[in-house]
Backbone as CSV, one residue per row, in Angstrom:
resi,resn,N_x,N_y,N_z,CA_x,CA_y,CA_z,C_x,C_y,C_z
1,UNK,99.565,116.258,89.295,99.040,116.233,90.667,99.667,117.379,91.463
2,UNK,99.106,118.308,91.757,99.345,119.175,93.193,100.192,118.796,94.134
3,UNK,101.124,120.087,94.578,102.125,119.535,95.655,101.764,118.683,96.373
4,UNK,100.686,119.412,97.068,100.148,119.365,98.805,99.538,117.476,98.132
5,UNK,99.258,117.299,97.757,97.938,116.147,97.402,99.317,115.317,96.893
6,UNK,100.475,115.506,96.350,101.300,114.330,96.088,102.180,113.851,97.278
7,UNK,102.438,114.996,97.969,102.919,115.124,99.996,101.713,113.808,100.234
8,UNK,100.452,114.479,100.358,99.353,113.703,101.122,99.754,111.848,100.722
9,UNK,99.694,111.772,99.690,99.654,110.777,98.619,100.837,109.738,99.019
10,UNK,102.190,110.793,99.267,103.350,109.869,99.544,103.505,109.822,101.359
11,UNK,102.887,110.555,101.731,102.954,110.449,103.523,102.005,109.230,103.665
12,UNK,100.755,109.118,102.650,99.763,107.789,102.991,100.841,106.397,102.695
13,UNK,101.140,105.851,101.224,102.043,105.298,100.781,103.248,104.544,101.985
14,UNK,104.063,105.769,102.215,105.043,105.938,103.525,104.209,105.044,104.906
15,UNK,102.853,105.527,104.961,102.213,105.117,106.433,102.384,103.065,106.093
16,UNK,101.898,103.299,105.040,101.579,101.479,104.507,102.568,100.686,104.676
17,UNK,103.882,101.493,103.976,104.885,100.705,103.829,105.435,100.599,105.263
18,UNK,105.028,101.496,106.547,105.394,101.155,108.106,104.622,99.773,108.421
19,UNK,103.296,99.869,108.182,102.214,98.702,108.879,102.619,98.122,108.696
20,UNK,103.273,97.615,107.243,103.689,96.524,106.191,105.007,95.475,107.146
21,UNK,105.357,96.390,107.762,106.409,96.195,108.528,108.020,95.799,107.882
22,UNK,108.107,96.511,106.994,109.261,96.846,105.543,110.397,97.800,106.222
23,UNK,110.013,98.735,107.249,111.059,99.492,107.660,111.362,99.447,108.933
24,UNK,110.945,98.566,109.571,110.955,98.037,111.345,112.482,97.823,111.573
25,UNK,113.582,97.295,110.284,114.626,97.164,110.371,115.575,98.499,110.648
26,UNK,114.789,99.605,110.461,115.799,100.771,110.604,115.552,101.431,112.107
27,UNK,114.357,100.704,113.077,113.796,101.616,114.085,114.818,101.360,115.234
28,UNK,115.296,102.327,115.834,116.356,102.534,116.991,117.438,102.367,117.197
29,UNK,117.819,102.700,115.324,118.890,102.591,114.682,119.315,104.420,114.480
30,UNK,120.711,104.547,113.972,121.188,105.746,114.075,121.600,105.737,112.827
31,UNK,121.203,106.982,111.874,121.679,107.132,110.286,122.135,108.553,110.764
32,UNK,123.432,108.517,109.713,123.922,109.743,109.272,123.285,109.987,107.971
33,UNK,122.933,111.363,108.146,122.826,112.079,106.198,123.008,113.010,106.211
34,UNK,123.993,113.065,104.799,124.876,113.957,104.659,123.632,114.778,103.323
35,UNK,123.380,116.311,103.579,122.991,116.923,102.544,121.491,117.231,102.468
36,UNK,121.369,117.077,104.341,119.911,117.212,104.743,119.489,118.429,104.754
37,UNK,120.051,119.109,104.222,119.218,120.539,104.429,117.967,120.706,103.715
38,UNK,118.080,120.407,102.619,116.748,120.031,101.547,116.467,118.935,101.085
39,UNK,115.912,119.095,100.008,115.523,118.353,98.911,115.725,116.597,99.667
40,UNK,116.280,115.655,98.379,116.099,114.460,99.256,116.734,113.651,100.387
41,UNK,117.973,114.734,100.514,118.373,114.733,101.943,117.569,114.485,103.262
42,UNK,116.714,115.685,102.822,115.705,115.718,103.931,114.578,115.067,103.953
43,UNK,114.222,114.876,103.026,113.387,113.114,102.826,113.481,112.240,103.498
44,UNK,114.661,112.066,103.371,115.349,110.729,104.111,115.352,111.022,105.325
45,UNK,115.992,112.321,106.102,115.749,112.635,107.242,114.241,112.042,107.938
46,UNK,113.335,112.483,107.535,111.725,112.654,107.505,111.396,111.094,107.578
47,UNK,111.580,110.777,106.602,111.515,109.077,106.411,111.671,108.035,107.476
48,UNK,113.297,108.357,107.994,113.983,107.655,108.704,113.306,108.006,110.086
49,UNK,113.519,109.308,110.806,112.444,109.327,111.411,111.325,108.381,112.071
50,UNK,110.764,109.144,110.719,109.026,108.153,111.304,109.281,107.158,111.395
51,UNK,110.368,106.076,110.935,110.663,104.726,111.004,111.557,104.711,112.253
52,UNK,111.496,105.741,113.542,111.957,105.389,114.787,113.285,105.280,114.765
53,UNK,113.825,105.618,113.728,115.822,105.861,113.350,115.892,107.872,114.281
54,UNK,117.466,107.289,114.950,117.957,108.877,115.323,118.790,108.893,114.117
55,UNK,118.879,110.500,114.339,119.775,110.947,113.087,120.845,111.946,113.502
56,UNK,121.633,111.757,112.777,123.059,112.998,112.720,122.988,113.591,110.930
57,UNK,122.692,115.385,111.434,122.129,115.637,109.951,123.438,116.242,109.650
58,UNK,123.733,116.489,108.516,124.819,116.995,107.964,124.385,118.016,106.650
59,UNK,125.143,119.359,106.882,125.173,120.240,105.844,125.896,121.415,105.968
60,UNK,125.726,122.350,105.256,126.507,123.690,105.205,125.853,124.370,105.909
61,UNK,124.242,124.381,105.512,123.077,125.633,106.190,122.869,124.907,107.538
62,UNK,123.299,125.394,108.829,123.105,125.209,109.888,121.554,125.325,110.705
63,UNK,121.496,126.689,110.428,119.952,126.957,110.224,118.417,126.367,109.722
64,UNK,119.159,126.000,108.788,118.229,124.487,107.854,118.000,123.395,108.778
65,UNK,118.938,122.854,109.034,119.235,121.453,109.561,118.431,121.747,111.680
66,UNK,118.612,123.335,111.693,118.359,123.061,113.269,116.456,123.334,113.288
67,UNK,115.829,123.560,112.419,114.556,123.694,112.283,113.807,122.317,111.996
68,UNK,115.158,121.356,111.027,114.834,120.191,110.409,114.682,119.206,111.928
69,UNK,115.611,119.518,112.544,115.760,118.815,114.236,114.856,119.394,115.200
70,UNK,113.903,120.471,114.908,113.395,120.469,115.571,112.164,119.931,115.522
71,UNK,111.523,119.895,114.251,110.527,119.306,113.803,110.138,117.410,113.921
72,UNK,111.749,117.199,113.618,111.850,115.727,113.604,111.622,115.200,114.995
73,UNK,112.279,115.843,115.888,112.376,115.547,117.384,110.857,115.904,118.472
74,UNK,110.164,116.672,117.483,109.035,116.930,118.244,107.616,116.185,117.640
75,UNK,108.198,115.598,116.541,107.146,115.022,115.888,107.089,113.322,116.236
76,UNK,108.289,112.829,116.213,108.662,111.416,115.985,109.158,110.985,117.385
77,UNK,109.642,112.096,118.465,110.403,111.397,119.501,111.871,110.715,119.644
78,UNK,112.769,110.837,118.404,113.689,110.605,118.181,114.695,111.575,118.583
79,UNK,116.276,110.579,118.719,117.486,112.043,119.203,117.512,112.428,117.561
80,UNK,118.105,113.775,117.566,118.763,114.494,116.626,119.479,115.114,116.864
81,UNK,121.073,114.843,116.219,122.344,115.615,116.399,122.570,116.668,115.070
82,UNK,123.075,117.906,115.472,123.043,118.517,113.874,124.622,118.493,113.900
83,UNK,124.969,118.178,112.903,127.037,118.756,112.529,126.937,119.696,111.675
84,UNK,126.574,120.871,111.506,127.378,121.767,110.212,128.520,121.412,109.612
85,UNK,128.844,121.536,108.282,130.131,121.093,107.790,129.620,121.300,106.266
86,UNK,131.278,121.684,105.430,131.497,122.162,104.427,131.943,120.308,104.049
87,UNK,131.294,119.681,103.384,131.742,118.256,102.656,132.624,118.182,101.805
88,UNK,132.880,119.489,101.057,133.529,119.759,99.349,135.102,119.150,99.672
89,UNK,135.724,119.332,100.660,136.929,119.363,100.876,137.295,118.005,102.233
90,UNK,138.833,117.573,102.001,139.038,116.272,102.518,138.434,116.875,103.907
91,UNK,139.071,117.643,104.545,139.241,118.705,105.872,138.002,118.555,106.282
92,UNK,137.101,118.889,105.555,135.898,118.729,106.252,135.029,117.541,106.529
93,UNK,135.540,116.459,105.344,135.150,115.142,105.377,135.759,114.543,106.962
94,UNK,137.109,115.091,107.580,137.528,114.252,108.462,137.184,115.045,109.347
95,UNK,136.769,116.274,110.062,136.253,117.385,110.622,134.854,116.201,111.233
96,UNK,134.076,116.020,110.320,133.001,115.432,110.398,133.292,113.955,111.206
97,UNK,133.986,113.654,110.834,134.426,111.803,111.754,135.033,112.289,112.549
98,UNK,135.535,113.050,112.943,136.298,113.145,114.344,135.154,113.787,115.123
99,UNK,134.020,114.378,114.631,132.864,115.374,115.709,132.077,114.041,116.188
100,UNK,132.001,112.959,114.894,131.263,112.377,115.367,131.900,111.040,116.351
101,UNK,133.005,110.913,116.312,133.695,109.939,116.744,133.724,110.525,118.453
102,UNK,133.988,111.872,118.284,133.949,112.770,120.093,132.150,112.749,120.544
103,UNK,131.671,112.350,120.010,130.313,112.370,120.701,129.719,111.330,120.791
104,UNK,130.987,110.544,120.286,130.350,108.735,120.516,129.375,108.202,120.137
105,UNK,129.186,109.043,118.920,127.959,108.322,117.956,127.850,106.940,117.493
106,UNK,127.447,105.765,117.457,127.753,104.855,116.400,126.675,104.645,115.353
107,UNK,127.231,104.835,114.301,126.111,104.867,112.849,126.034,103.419,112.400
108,UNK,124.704,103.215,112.399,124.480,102.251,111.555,124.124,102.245,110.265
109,UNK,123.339,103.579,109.419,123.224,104.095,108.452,123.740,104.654,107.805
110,UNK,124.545,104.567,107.265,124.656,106.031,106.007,124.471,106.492,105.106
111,UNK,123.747,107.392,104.901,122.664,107.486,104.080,124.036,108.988,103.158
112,UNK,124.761,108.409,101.945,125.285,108.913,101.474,124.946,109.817,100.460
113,UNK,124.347,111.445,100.822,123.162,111.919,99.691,124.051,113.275,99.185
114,UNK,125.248,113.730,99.880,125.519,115.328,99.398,126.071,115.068,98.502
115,UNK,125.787,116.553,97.386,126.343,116.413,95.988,125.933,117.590,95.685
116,UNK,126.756,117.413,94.445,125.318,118.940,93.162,125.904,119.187,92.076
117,UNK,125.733,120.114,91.203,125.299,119.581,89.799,126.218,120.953,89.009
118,UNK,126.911,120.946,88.284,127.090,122.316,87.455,127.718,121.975,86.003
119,UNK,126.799,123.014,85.516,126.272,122.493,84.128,126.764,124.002,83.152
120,UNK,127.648,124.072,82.474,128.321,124.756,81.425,128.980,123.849,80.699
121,UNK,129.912,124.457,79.420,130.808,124.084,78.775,131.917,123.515,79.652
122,UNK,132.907,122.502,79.773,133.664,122.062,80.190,134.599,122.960,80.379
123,UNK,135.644,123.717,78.869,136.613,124.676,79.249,136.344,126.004,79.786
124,UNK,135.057,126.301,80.028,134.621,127.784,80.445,134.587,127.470,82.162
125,UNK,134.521,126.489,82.540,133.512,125.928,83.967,134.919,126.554,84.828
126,UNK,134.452,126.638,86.246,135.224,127.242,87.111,136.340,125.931,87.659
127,UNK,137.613,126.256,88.156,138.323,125.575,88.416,138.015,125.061,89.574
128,UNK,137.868,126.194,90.707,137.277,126.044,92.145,136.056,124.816,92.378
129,UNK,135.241,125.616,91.222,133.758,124.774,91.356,133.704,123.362,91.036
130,UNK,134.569,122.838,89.828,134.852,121.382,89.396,135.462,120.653,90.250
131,UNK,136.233,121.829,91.618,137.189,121.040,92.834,136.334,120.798,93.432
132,UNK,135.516,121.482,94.006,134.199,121.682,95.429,133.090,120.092,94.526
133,UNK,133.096,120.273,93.866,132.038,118.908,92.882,132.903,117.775,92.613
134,UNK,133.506,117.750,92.567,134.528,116.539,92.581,134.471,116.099,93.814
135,UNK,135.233,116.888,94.855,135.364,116.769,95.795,134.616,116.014,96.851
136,UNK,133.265,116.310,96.750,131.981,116.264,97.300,131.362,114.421,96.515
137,UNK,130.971,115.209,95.381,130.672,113.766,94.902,131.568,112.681,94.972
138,UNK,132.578,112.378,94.712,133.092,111.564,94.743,134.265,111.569,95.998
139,UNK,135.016,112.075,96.624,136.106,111.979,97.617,135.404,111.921,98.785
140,UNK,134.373,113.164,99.288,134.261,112.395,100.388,133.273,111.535,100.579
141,UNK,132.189,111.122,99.587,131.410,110.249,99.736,132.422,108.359,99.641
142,UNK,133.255,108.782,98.815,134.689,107.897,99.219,134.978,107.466,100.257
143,UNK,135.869,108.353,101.345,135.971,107.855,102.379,135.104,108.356,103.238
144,UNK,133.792,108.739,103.466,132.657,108.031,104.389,132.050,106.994,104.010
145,UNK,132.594,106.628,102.996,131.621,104.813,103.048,133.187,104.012,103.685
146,UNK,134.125,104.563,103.550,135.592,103.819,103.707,135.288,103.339,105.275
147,UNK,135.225,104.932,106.353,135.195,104.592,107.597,134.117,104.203,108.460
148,UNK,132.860,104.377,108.195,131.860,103.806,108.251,131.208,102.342,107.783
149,UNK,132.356,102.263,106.532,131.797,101.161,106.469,132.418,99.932,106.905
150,UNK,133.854,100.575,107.418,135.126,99.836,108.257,134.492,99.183,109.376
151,UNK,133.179,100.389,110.293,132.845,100.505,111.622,132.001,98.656,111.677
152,UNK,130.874,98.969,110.305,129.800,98.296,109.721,130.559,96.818,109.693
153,UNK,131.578,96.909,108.977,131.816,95.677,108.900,132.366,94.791,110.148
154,UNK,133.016,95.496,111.239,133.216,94.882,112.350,132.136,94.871,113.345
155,UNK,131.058,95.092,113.287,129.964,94.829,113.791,129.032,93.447,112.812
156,UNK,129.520,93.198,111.757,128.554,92.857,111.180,127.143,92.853,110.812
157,UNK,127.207,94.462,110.705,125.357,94.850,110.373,125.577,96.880,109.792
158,UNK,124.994,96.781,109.033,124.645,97.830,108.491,124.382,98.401,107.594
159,UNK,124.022,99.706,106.581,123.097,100.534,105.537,124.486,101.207,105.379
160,UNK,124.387,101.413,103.466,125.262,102.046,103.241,124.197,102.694,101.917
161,UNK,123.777,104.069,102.178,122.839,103.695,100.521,123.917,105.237,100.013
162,UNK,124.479,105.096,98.701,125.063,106.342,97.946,124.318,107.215,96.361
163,UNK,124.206,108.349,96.667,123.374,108.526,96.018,123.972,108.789,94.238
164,UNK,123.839,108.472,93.493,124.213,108.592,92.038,123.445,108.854,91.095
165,UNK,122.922,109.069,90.214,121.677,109.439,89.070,121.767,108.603,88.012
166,UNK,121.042,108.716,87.231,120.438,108.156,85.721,121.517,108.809,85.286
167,UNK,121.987,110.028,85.109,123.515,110.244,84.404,124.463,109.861,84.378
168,UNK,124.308,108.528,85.412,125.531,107.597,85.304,125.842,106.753,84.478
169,UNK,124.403,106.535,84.200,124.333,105.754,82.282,124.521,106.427,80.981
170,UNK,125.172,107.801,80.986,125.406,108.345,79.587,126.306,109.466,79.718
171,UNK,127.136,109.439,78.750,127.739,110.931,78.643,126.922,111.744,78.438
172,UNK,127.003,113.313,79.242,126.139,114.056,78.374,127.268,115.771,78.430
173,UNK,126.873,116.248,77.520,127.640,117.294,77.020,127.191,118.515,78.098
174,UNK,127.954,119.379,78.567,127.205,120.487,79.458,127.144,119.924,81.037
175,UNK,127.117,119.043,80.978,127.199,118.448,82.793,128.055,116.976,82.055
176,UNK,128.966,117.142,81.635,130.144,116.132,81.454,130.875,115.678,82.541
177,UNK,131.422,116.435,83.778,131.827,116.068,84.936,131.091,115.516,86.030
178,UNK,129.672,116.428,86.052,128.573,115.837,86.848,128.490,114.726,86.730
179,UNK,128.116,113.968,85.364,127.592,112.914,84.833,128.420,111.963,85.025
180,UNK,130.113,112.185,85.037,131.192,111.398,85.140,131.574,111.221,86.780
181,UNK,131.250,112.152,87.263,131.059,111.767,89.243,130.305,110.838,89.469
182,UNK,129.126,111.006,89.046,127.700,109.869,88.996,128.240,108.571,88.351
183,UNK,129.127,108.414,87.355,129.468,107.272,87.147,130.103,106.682,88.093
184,UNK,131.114,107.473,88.276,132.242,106.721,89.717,131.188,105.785,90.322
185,UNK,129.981,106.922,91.091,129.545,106.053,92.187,128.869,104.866,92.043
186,UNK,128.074,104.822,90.802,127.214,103.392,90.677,128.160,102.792,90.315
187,UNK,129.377,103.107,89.805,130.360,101.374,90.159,130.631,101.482,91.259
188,UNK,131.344,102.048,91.874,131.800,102.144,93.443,130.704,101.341,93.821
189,UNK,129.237,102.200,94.206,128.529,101.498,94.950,128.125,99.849,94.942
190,UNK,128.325,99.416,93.440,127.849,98.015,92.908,128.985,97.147,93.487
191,UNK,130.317,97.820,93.313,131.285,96.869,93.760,131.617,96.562,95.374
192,UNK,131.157,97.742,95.960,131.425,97.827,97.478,129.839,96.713,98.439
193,UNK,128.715,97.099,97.183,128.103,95.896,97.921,128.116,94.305,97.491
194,UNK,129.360,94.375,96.696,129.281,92.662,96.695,130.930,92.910,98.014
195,UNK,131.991,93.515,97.941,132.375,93.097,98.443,132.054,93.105,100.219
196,UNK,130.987,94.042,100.644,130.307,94.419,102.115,129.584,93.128,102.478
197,UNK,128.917,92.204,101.553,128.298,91.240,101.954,128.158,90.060,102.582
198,UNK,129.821,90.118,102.488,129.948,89.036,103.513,130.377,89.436,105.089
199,UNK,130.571,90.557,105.117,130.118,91.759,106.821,128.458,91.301,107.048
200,UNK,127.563,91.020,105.944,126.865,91.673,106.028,126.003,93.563,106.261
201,UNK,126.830,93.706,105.430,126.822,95.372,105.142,125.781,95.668,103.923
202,UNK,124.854,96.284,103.867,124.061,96.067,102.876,124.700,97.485,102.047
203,UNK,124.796,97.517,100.313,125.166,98.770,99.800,123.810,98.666,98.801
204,UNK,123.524,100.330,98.667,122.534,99.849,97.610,123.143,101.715,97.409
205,UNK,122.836,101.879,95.585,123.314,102.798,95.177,121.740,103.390,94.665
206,UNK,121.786,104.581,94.898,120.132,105.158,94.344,120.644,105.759,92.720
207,UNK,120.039,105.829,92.099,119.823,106.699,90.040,119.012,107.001,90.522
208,UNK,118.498,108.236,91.000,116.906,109.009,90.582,117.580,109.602,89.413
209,UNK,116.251,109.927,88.677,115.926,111.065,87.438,116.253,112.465,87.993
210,UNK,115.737,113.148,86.921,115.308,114.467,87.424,114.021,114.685,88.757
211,UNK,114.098,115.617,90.162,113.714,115.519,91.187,113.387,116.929,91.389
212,UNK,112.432,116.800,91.913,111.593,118.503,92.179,112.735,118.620,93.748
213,UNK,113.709,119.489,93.557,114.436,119.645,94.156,115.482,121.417,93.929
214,UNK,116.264,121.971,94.631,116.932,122.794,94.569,118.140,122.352,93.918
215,UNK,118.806,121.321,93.159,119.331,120.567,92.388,119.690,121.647,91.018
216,UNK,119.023,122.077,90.239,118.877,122.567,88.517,119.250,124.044,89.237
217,UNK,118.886,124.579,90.361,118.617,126.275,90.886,120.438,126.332,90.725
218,UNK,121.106,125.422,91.810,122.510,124.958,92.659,123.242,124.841,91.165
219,UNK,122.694,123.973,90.207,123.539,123.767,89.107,123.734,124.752,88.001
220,UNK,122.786,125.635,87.716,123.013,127.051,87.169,121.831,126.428,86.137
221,UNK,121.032,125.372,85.648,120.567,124.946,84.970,119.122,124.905,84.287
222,UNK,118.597,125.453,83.082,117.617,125.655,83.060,116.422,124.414,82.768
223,UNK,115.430,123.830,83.094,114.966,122.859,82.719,113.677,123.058,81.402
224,UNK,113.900,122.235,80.601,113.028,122.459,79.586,111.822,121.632,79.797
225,UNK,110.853,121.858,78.815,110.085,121.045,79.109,109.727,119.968,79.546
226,UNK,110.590,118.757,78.474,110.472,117.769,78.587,111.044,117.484,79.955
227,UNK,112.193,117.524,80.730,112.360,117.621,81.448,111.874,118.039,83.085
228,UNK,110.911,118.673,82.650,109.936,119.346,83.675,108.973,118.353,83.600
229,UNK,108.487,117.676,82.442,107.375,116.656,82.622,107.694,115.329,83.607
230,UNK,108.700,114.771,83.647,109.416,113.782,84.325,109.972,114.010,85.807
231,UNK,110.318,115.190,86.534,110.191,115.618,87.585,109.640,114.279,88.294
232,UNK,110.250,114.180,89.826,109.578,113.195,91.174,109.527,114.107,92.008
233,UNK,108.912,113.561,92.881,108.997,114.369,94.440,110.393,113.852,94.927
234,UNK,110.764,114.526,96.014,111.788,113.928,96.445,111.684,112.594,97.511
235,UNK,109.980,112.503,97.917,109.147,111.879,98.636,109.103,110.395,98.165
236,UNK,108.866,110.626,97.042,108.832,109.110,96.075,110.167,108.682,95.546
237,UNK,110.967,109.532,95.617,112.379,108.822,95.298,112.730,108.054,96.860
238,UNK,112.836,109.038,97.948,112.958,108.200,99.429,112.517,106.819,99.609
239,UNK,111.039,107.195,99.081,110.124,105.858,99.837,110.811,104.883,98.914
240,UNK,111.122,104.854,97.670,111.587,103.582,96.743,112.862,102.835,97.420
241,UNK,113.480,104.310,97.455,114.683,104.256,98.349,115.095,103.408,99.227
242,UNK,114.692,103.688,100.061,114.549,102.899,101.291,114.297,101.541,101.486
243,UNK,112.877,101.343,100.513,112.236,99.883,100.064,113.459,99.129,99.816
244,UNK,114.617,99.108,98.959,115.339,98.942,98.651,116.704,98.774,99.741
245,UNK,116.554,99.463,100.026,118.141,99.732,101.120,117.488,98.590,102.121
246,UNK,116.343,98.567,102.477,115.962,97.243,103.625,115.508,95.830,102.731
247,UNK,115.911,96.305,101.804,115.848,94.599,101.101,117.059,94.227,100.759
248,UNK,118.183,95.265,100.934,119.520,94.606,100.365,119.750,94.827,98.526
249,UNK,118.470,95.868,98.012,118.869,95.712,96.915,120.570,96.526,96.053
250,UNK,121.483,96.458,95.356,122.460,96.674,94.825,122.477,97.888,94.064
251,UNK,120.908,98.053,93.369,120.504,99.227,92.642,118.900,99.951,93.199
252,UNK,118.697,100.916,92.645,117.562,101.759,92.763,117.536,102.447,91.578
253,UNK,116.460,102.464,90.837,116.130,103.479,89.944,114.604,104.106,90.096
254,UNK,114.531,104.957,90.765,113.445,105.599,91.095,112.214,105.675,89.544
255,UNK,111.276,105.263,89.515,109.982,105.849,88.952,110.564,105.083,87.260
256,UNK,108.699,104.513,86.757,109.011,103.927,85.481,109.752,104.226,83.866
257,UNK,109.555,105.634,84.083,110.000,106.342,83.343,111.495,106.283,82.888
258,UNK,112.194,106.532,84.543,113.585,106.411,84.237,114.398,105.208,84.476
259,UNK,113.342,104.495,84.822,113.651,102.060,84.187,114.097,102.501,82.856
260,UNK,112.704,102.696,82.285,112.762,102.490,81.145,114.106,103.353,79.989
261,UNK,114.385,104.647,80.407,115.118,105.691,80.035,116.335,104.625,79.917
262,UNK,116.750,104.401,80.848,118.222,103.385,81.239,118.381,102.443,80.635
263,UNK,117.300,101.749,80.281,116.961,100.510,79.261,117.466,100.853,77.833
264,UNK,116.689,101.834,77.444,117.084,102.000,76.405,117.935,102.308,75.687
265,UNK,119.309,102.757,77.025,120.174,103.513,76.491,121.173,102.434,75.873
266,UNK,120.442,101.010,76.103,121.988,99.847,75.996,121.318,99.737,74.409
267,UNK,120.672,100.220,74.089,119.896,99.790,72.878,120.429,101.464,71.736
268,UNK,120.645,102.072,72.279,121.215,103.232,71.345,123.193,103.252,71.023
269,UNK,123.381,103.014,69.793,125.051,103.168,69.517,125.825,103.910,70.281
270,UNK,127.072,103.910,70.697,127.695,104.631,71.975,128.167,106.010,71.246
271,UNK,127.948,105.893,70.208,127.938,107.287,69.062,127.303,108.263,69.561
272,UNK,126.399,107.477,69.426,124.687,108.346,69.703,124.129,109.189,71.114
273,UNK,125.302,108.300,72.147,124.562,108.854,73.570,124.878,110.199,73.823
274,UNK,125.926,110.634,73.548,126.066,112.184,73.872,125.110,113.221,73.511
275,UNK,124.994,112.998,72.232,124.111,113.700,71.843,122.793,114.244,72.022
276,UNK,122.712,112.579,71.938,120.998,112.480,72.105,120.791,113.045,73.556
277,UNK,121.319,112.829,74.833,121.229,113.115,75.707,121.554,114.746,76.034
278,UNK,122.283,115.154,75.161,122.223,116.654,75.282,121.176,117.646,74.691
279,UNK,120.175,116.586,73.861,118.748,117.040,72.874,117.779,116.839,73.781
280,UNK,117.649,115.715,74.432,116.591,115.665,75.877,117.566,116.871,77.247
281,UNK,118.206,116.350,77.476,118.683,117.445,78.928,118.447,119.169,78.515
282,UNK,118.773,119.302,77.184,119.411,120.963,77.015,118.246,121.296,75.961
């Protein structure tokens, strides 16, 4: 299916699931997302939005994010705050809570999405770069669910969704660290929403697949075929998304394909997963 016509396709979808009255829970509510400059960052931006949520966008590209606010704010009627900020590092993780703590924001969302991907040999890979990816994926998505979700729980109400992948279910050779960040979080996330629940704090952790995204460009990574066949929008990972985050669900696995992918992996010898997964990825 064609960009424009799978846009059309998931903006109709998106309209239904408003009537439906499935996302009424997020309207005149305030989400942070972290990693809105593109891809499904900005989905969610877009999403949240039309569902009558203000937002505080977060990223590196400043520029990105102030076009993203302008669009959102002239389309939907919603506030939009932009923070620029480098996430990779603690400094900037607390940079970010103190901007937002001086402007007296209170979040009810957090829509936990920055990350990215780098994919070489383990002993060749950059020292810097495994810090900045570490860092990011796992530390400060760490403590922004820590203080946010501190906020959440003394209110008793709020969204915590963190984003993690289908690589959280397998070793794979060549994105070995990636894949092992992504693990952290779907336990993190599984364990933080049983223990959020009695705040009433809802956690729900997203696995998308592979995502028509700037993701593979960021990771140095080439995609092969098979891989290219399985591609989502970043549109249809959101909308699942979301479905989910307002039902309280614990998990998300975007699109049938990668159900099923995950399924099968409890069904292959723990021998076997590296491999095999480096014969589909590489």
């Amino acid at each position: 299916m064609p960009c424009t016509c799978l846009r059309t396709y998931n903006e109709v979808l998106l309209t239904m699931i408003f009537k439906e009255g499935k996302m009424k829970v997020f309207s005149g509510q305030t989400a942070l997302v972290t990693g809105a400059s593109s891809g499904i960052g900005a989905e969610f931006a877009r999403a949240l939005s039309k569902a009558g949520c203000h937002l505080v966008l977060v990223a590196r590209r400043e520029d990105r994010l102030q076009v993203l606010k302008k669009e959102l704010e002239e389309s939907y009627g919603i506030k939009v705050d932009v923070i620029p900020a480098d996430l990779s590092t603690i400094q900037g993780c607390e940079d970010l809570i103190n901007k937002i703590d001086k402007k007296g924001l209170s979040i009810d969302i957090l829509i936990n999405n920055a990350g990215f991907g780098y994919e070489g040999e383990f002993i060749s890979q950059s020292v810097e770069r495994l810090k900045e990816m570490i860092g990011l994926n796992i530390s400060t998505l760490t403590f922004l669910a820590k203080h946010f979700g501190g906020l959440m729980a003394k209110k008793q109400s709020g969204y915590i969704l963190l984003t993690s992948s289908v690589g959280a279910f397998t070793p794979c050779p060549r994105i070995a660290v990636y894949d092992a960040t992504k693990a952290y979080v779907l336990l993190f996330g599984e364990a933080l929403n049983n223990e959020l629940k009695k705040h009433k704090v809802k956690v729900t952790t997203l696995c998308p697949g592979a995502t028509r995204t700037e993701f593979f460009d960021v990771a140095g990574q080439t995609l092969n075929i098979l891989v290219k066949m399985t591609l989502m929008s970043p549109e249809s990972v959101v909308i699942k998304s979301l479905k989910g985050l307002s039902r309280g669900k614990s998990l998300v696995i975007p699109g049938l394909l990668n159900k099923l992918t995950v399924l099968g992996l409890w069904f292959l010898p723990r021998a076997l997963l590296a491999p095999v997964a480096k014969r589909v990825m590489f």
